[in-house]
C-alpha positions, 0 to 999 in steps of 0.5 A: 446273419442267418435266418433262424425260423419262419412262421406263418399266421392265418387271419380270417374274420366273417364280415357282418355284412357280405358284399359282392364283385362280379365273380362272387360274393366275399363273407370274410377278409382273409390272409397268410401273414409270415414272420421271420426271424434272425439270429441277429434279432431282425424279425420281417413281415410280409403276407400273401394276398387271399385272391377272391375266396381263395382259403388262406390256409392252402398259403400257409400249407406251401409256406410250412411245408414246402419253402420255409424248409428252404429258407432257414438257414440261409442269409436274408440279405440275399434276395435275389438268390434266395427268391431264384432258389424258391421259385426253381424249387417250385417251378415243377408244382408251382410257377403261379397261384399261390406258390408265387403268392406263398414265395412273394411273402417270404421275400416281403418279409425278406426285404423288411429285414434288408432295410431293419438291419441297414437302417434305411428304408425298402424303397431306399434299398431298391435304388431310390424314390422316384416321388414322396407322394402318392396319390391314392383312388378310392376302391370300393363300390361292392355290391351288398344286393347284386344289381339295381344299387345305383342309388347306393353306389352314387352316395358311396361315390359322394362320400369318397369326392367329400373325403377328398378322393378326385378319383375312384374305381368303380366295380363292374360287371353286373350286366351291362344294363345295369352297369351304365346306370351305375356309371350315369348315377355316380356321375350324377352324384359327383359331377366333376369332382372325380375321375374314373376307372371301372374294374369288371374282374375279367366278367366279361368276354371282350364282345360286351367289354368292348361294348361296355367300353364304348358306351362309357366313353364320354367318361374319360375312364382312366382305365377298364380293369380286367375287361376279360379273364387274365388267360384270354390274352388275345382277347385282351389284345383285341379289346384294346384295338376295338376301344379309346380307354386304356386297358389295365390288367394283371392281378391276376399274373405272377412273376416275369413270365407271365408278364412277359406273355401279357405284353407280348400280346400287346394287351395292356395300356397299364400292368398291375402285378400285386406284391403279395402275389405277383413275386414280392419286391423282387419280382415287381423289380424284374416286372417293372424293367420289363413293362418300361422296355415294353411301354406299359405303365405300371400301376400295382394292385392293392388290396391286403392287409397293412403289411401288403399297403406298406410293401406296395406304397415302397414299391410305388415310390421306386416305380418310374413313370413310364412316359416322361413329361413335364405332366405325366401320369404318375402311378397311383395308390389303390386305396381300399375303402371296403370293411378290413380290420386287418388293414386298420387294427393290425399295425400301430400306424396304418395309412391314412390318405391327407387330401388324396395322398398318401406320403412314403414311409421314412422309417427302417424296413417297411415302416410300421410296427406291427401289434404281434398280440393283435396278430396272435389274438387273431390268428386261426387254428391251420 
């Protein structure tokens, strides 16, 4: 079997609303979807993640011009080797960003067209399901003002408690003032029906993440999420020294090597790599080794498209748990509840959670069937 033709499409659609994160306000979802195609009829897809305001289109310009020319031609089947090849080929331009973002498409793709041509499903192929269920936590909690929404944030909070989420992510990073009001507010609203984490998206220095931390400490926080920006691993590593709550972060690393430095500086509680940026499904293989040698969890980041919630929910399922017990923690789904048409419309069967949970696909490759006129209606002039 050869690969025959690799095709990117740009989906970019305005929100009719803008929302907010720590870092900026977000006007449009966006991606890189990437088709390839066999001689033997097998087609794959697969996405790279549009970080933050990131132009979907610079994605699609590595994928045309820089890796698809080194993949046509070539044996699908050979993931590994083919994935070794691209990364080596881009080290000297590449080696994170959106090069790995561009190459973790690619082996997505790659990957659904293993398990199409095998009959079985990816996570199958990647040695096994360690659970066939996956409970989700409800993500969301964007900003449409900026500060003082905590009214807003309490009844989004009650809505995803009502849905049957016993637990959610909440977005940070604000001001501190404004953040712990946030947090009072939502507790207020939901009392003990859910759990939390917090996510700052690295708005802070460690000072006030350690300070933020400390006061939201009769919350039990599962975690806080990129206390500090992803380059200041000893301030990583001093944030977890100074706090009780589990530190979480990795969105916004690529591949083995950046992991590799992460836990080298002992600054994570929990490893969250995105398969639509970090490296692909062969990537989060070599991740997941090393975050078990090193004692850290891995709990992926998601917030793609449907073809980026399938891919993670196979990842997921081959993904161990780290510290064996009769009740251990186990990884668990980011559930994006924010506006995304790409997330809803553009497969035949998107994800839809029962009571919390989201169940592993059973079905050849990824699992879904994707609607290529949707896609193609949508799709952007490059």
């Amino acid at each position: 079997m050869k690969i025959t033709a690799v095709e990117t499409f740009v989906l970019s659609t305005t929100l009719p609303r803008p929302f907010a994160y720590s870092q900026g306000w977000v006007t449009a979802r966006s991606t890189t979807v990437v088709k390839v195609t066999t001689d033997e009829g097998h087609v794959g897809w697969g996405e790279t993640f549009s970080v933050g305001l990131q132009p979907p289109q610079i994605a699609a310009s590595v994928i045309d011009n820089a890796l698809a020319p080194l993949v046509v031609g070539r044996d699908p089947l050979q993931t590994d080797v083919i994935w070794d090849d691209l990364y080596v080929r881009t080290r000297d331009f590449g080696r994170t960003g959106v090069v790995v973002g561009a190459i973790s498409a690619i082996d997505i793709a790659l990957w659904d067209i293993r398990g199409k041509a095998a009959g079985l499903p990816v996570w199958k192929l990647l040695g096994g399901a360690f659970r066939d269920r996956v409970q989700c936590y409800a993500t969301g909690f964007f900003r449409l003002q900026g500060q003082h929404e905590s009214a807003e944030m309490a009844e989004e909070a009650a809505r995803h408690a009502d849905d049957g989420h016993t637990l959610m992510k909440i977005k940070l990073g604000f001001g501190l003032a404004d953040d712990i009001v946030v947090m009072n507010a939502i507790r207020d609203a939901v009392g003990d029906r859910s759990g939390f984490m917090i996510d700052v998206n690295h708005g802070y220095g460690p000072n006030d993440a350690i300070r933020l931390a400390t006061a939201l400490e009769d919350f039990g926080l599962r975690w806080i999420e990129e206390p500090v920006i992803p380059e200041d691993l000893s301030g990583y590593r001093r944030v977890r020294d100074a706090i009780r709550t589990p530190v979480a972060g990795g969105e916004a690393e690529f591949t083995l090597y950046g992991f590799a430095a992460l836990f080298a500086a002992q600054g994570v509680d929990i490893a969250q790599p995105d398969i639509c940026l970090a490296g692909g499904f062969t990537a989060l293989k070599h991740i997941n080794v090393l975050a078990q040698s090193h004692g850290v969890q891995v709990n992926p980041h998601v917030w793609g498209t449907a073809i980026g919630q399938y891919a993670s929910l196979h990842a997921l399922a081959n993904t161990p748990t780290t510290h064996p017990g009769l009740y251990a923690d186990q990884p668990l789904f980011e559930y994006d509840t924010s506006s995304h048409p790409f997330r809803t419309a553009l497969v035949s069967q998107p994800l839809q959670h029962e009571d919390g949970y989201l169940a592993i696909p059973d079905g050849a490759g990824l699992g879904f069937e994707l609607d290529e006129d949707f896609l193609r209606a949508h799709a952007v002039e490059q």
